[in-house]
C-alpha positions in Angstrom: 3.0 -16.1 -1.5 2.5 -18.5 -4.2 0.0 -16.1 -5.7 2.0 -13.3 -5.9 4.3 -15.5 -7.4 1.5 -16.3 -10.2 1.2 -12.5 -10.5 4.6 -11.7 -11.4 5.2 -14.2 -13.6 1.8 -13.1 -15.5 3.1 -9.5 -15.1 6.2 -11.3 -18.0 3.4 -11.7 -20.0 3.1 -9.5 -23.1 1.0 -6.2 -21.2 -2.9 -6.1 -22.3 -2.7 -1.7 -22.2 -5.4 -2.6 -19.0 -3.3 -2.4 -15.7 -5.8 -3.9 -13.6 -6.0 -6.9 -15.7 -2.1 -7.4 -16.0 -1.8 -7.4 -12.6 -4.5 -10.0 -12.4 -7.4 -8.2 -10.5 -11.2 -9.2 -10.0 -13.3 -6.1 -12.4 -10.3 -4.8 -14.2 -12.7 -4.1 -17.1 -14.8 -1.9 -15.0 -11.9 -0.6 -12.9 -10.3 0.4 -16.4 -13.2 1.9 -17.4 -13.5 3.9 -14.1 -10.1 4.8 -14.2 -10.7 6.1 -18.0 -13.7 8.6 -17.1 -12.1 9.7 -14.0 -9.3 10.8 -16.3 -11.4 12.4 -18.6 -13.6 14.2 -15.8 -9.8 15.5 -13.8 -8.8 16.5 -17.3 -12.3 18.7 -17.5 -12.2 20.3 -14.2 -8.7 21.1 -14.4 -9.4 22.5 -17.6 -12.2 24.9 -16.1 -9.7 25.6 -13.1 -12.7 25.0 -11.0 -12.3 24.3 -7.1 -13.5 21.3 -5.8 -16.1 23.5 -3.7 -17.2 24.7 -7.3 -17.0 21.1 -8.7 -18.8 19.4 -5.9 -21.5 21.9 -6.2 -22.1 21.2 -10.0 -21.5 17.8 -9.6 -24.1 17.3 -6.5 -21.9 15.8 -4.4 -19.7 17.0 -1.4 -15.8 18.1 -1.2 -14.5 15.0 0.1 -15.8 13.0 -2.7 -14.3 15.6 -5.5 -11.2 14.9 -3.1 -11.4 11.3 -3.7 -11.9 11.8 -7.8 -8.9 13.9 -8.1 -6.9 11.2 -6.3 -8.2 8.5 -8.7 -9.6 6.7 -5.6 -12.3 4.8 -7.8 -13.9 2.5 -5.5 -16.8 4.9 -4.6 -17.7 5.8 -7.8 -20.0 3.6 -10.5 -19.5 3.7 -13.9 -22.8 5.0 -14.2 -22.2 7.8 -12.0 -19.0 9.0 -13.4 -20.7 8.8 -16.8 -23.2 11.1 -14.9 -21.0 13.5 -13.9 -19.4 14.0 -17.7 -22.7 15.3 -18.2 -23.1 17.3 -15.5 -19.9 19.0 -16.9 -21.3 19.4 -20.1 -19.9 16.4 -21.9 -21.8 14.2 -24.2 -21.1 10.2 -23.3 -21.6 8.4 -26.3 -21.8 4.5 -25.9 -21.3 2.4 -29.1 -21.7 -1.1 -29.4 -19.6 -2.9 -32.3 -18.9 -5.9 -33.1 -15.0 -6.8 -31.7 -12.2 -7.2 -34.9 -11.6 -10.9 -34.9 -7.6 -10.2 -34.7 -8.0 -7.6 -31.3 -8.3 -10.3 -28.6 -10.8 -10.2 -26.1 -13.9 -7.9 -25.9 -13.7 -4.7 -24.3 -14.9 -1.6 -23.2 -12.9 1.6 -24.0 -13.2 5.0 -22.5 -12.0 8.0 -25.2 -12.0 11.5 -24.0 -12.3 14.4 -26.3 -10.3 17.4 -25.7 
């Protein structure tokens, strides 16, 4: 209880634009960062009106797991292997390492899709 507390009151607090961390969960870097691609990757397939039979096979996986994509349910998927599968679709993933603007805050990682 008294965390939940801690949580709300943190939830006051001037939002970071990362839900995950706002709401004060464990990885919510890499849970932004999942949630980012997965976007990106829903925005692709939809884009190509494929079904998830068609998007399973390109992506080498089965049904249930383009299932689980579509619904944003991110705890099966890596990084790395949504990265993966922006390539299978034909999508360059281009990683840049800068250094961070001394007036942004914290470090961080940030997913951009293309259109």
């Amino acid at each position: 209880m008294i965390e939940m507390a801690r949580r709300m009151n943190s939830l006051a607090a001037e939002p970071t634009g990362n839900v995950f961390a706002d709401l004060g969960l464990p990885n919510a870097e890499e849970l932004n960062t999942k949630l980012r691609l997965c976007a990106v990757i829903n925005k692709i397939l939809a884009e190509r009106k494929l079904t998830q039979a068609e998007a399973a096979r390109i992506l080498g996986v089965n049904q249930p797991k383009i299932s689980a994509l579509k619904s944003y349910k991110l705890e099966g998927f890596s990084v790395e292997r949504l990265m993966h599968f922006a390539t299978a679709l034909e999508h360059d993933v281009v990683i840049e390492i800068r250094p961070r603007r001394k007036t942004a805050g914290a470090a961080r990682v940030l997913v951009v899709g293309a259109a």
